[in-house]
N, C-alpha and C positions, 0 to 999 in steps of 0.2 A: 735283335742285334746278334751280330752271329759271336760264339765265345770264341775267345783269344787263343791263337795256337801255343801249343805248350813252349815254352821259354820265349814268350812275346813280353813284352811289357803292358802292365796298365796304364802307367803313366810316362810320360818323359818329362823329368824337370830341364830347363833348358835354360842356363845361366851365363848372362852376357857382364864383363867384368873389362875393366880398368884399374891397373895399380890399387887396388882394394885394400889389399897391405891384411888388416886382423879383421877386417869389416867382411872379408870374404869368408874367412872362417866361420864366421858367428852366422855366414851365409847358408853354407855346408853344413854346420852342428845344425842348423833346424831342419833339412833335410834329411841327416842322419835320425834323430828324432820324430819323425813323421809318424803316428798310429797303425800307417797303411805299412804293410809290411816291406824290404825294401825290396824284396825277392819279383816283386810288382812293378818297381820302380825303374831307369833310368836315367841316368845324369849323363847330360851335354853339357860341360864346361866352355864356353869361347873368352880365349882373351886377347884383347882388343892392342896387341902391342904393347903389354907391361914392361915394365925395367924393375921392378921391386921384388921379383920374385914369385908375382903372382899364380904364373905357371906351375912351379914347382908346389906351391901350400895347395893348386888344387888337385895336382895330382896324389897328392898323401893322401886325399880322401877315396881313392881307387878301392885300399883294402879295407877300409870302416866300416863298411857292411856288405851285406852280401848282396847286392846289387844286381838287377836284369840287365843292365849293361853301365858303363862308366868308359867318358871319353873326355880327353880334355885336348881340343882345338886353339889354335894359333894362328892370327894373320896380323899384318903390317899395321899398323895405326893408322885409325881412321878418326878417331873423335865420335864415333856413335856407335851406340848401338847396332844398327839399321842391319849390318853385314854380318853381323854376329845370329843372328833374328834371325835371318835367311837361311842360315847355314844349319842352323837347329830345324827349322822347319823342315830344310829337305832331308834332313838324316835322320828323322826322330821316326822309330820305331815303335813308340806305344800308339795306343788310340785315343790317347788324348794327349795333350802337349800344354806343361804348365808356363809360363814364362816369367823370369825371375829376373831383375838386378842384383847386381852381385852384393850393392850395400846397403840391400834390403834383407830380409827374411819369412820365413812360413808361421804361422802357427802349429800347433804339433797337430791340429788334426785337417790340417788345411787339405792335405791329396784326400783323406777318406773324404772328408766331407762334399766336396765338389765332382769326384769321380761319382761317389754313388748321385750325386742328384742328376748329374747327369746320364747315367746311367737309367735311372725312374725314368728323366722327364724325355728322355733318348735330346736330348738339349744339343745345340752347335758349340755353345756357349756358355759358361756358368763365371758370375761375376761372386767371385767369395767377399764377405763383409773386410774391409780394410780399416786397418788403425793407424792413424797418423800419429809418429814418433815427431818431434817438432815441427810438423806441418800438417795442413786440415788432411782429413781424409777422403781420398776420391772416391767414396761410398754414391751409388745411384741415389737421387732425393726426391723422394716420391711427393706429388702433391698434399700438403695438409685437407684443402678443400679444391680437390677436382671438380671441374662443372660435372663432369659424366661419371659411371661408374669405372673404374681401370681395373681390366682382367689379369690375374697374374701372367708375367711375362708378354704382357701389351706394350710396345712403345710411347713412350712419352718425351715431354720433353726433358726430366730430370736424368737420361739415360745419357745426356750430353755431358752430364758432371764426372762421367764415369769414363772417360776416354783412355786412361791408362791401358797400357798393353798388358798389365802383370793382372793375365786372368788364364782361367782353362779354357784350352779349346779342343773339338774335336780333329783329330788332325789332317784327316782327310777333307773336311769342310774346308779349313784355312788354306790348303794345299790348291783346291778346289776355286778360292776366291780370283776376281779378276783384276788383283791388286797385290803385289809385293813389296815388304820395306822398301824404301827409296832411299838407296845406301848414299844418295848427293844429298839430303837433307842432314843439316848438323841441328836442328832444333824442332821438337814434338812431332818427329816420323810418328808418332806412336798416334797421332788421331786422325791421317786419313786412313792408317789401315784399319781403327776400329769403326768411321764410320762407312769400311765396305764392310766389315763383319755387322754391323747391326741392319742394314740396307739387304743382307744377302741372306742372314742367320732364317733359320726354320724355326728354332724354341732358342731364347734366351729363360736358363734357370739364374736361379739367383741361392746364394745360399748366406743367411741373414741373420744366422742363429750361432756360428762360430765365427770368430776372431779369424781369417784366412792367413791375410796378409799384410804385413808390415810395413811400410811406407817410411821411410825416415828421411830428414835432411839434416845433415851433420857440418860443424866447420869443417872446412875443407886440408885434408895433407897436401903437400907441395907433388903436384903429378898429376892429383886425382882428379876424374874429370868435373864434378861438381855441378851445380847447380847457381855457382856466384857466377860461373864464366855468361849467364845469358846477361849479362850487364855487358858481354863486350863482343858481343855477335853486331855484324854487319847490320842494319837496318832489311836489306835487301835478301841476307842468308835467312832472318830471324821471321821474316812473314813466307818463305818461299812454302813453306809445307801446304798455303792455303791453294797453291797452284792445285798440290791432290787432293786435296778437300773437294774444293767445289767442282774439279774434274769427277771425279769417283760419282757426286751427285748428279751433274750432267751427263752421263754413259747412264746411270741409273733413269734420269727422267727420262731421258731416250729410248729405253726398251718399253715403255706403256704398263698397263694394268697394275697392280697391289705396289711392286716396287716403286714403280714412277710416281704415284702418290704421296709412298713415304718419301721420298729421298726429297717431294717438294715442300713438306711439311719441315723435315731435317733442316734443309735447307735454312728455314725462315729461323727458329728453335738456334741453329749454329752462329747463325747474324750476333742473336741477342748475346749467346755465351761468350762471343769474342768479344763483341764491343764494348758488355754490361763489365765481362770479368778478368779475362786475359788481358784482349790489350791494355788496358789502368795497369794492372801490374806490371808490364812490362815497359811502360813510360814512365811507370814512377821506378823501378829500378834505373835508370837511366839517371846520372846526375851532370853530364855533359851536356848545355843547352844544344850544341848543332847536333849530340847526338836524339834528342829528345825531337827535334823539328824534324831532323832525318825519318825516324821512326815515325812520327806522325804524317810527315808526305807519304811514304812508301803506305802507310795503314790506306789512307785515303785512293791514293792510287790503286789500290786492291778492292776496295768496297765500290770505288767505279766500275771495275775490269769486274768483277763479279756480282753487279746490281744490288750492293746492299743498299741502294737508293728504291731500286723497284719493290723489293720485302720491305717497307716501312712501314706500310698500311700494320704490319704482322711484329714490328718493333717493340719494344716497351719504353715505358721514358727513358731508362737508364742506357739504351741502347741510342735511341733518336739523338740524346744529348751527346752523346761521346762523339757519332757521326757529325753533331754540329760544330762541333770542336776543332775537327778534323783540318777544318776549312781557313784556321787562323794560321799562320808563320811566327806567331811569339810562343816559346818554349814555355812561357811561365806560368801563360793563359791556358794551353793544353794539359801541361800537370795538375793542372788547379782544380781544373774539369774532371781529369783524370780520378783524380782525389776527390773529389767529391760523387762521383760517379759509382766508386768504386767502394766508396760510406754506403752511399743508399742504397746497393744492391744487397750490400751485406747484411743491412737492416731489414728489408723487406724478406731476403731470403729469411732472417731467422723468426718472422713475422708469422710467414705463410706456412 
C-alpha cells in the first residue's frame, strides 16, 4: 500500500445530519475524542436543510482540533441521507472514508481500530462491532453451528444482518463501485449500496474486539427526521429500494464467474431477511388497516417482479410463511402472520 502524501488524510469521518439539535454535538465530541490522532483525520459535515441551527453547532467544531481537513456542506432538503453520502464520497480525501449519522456516535477508539485492520488485512471494507443504544445492534451473526468450516472474512449469510451504511470503507474501492446512493429513495438507500459493496469487496475485515459504533434510536424532536416517520412512508416509496437490490444482483449474476455465484447465493439469503425480519416490522408498525393491505400488495407485487417465488426451494419457514400471507386482502390476518412470523424468527435466531 503505497504511504500517504504528507498532509493527506487517514481517514475522513463523513457526517450526514438533520436538525440534530445536541444529538450532533455528542456527534462531533466523539470525534474530537478519537485515540487516532486528529492531525490524521478529516471531517465532512453535510446538512440536509436544517432550520435549528445545525449548520452553525457544526461548524464550531472547525477549531476543536487540529484537523487534516474540516468542512461543513449544505443543500436543500431532501429527507435522506442518500445526497449527503454522495457528496462525502466524492470529496473525501483520506484513504478510507468512515460514514456517520449525525445522532449516532464513535467509540473513542473506533478510527484506530478499523484503520489499522484495514490496513493489515489491505480490507475494502472493515465492519466495526456496533452497540445498540435502544435498538438491537446491526452486528454481522455468524453461525453458532455452520455445516462447513467459515473462513474469516468468507461470506455468509449473517452478513445480511449487517447492511447498515455506518462502516469504513476504502475510498477508492467505493468510488470504484458500480452503484451510487439513490438520492430518489427516502427509505434503507443504505442496503443496495452495501449489498454492491459485499458482491464487489476483495477483503471484508471485521473488527470484533472494540465497541466502534453507536447505533441509537431516540424519541423523536419536532423537525428531526426519525425513525417513527417509516409508519408514514407510501407503501410504494417504502419497498422501492428493493428495485436496487435485486438490480445490483442482477448486473452481478450477469457478468459470470466468483461474483455471479455469490450475488445468487445473496440473492436467496436477502429473500429470507426480508420476509423472516424487515417486512413483519414494517407491517406491524403500520396501525391503518388499508395502510397494512397497501403494504402487503405492494410487498407481494415485488416478490412476483423479483421471483421470490422461484428462491423457495432456498426459503425457511419463517420466510415461505410470510410469502403465504401475502396472498390474503384482510389487514388483520397479515399482521397476525406478521407477528407471529416475526416471534419465531427471533426465537430461532437466539437459538442457533
Amino acid at each position: 500500500m503505497e504511504p500517504l502524501r504528507h498532509g493527506d488524510p487517514l481517514v475522513t469521518v463523513g457526517v450526514t445530519t438533520h436538525n440534530e439539535g445536541s444529538r450532533l454535538a455528542r456527534c462531533l465530541d466523539s470525534v474530537v475524542g478519537q485515540s487516532l490522532p486528529a492531525q490524521q483525520v478529516e471531517v465532512i459535515v453535510v446538512d440536509d436543510g436544517s432550520a435549528d441551527g445545525t449548520h452553525a453547532r457544526a461548524q464550531s467544531y472547525a477549531e476543536r482540533a487540529d484537523w487534516a481537513g474540516f468542512s461543513v456542506l449544505r443543500h436543500r432538503r431532501t429527507g435522506t441521507a442518500a445526497k449527503g453520502r454522495n457528496m462525502i464520497l466524492d470529496q473525501a480525501r483520506g484513504r478510507y472514508v468512515f460514514l456517520v449519522d449525525g445522532d449516532d456516535y464513535l467509540g473513542p477508539q473506533a478510527l484506530e481500530a478499523t484503520t489499522a485492520a484495514a490496513d493489515k488485512r489491505r480490507a475494502d471494507v472493515v465492519v466495526g462491532k456496533y452497540h445498540g443504544v435502544n435498538r438491537p445492534a446491526p452486528n454481522i451473526r455468524d453461525p453458532r453451528n455452520p455445516k462447513g468450516r467459515v473462513k474469516p472474512g468468507e461470506y455468509h449469510s449473517g452478513w445480511l444482518n449487517s447492511l447498515h451504511i455506518q462502516k469504513l470503507f476504502r475510498t477508492e474501492f467505493v468510488r470504484g463501485l458500480p452503484y451510487r446512493f439513490n438520492e430518489q429513495l427516502v427509505y434503507c438507500n443504505d442496503h443496495p449500496f452495501m449489498v454492491a459493496v459485499f458482491l464487489h469487496a476483495g477483503t471484508v475485515a471485521r473488527v470484533d474486539d472494540v465497541e466502534c459504533y453507536f447505533i441509537t434510536l431516540e424519541a423523536d424532536a419536532p423537525g428531526h427526521r426519525g425513525h417513527v416517520s417509516r409508519a408514514e412512508i407510501s407503501a410504494v416509496a417504502q419497498l422501492q429500494f428493493l428495485h436496487d437490490v435485486f438490480g445490483n444482483l442482477a448486473l452481478a449474476r450477469g457478468q459470470g464467474g466468483d461474483v455471479a455465484a455469490l450475488a445468487s447465493r445473496m440473492r436467496v439469503h436477502y429473500w429470507n431477511r426480508f420476509l423472516k425480519n424487515q417486512l413483519p416490522a414494517l407491517l406491524l408498525r403500520k396501525t391503518d388497516p388499508q395502510a397494512v393491505t397497501e403494504l402487503a400488495r405492494q410487498a407481494r407485487y415485488m416478490t412476483q417482479l423479483y421471483g421470490a417465488q422461484a428462491s423457495q426451494a432456498g426459503l425457511v419457514d419463517e420466510a415461505s410463511a410470510m410469502l403465504q400471507a401475502l396472498n390474503t386482502e384482510d389487514a388483520e390476518s397479515v399482521r397476525s402472520a406478521a407477528a407471529q412470523v416475526r416471534e419465531t424468527a427471533r426465537r430461532r435466531a437466539a437459538e442457533s
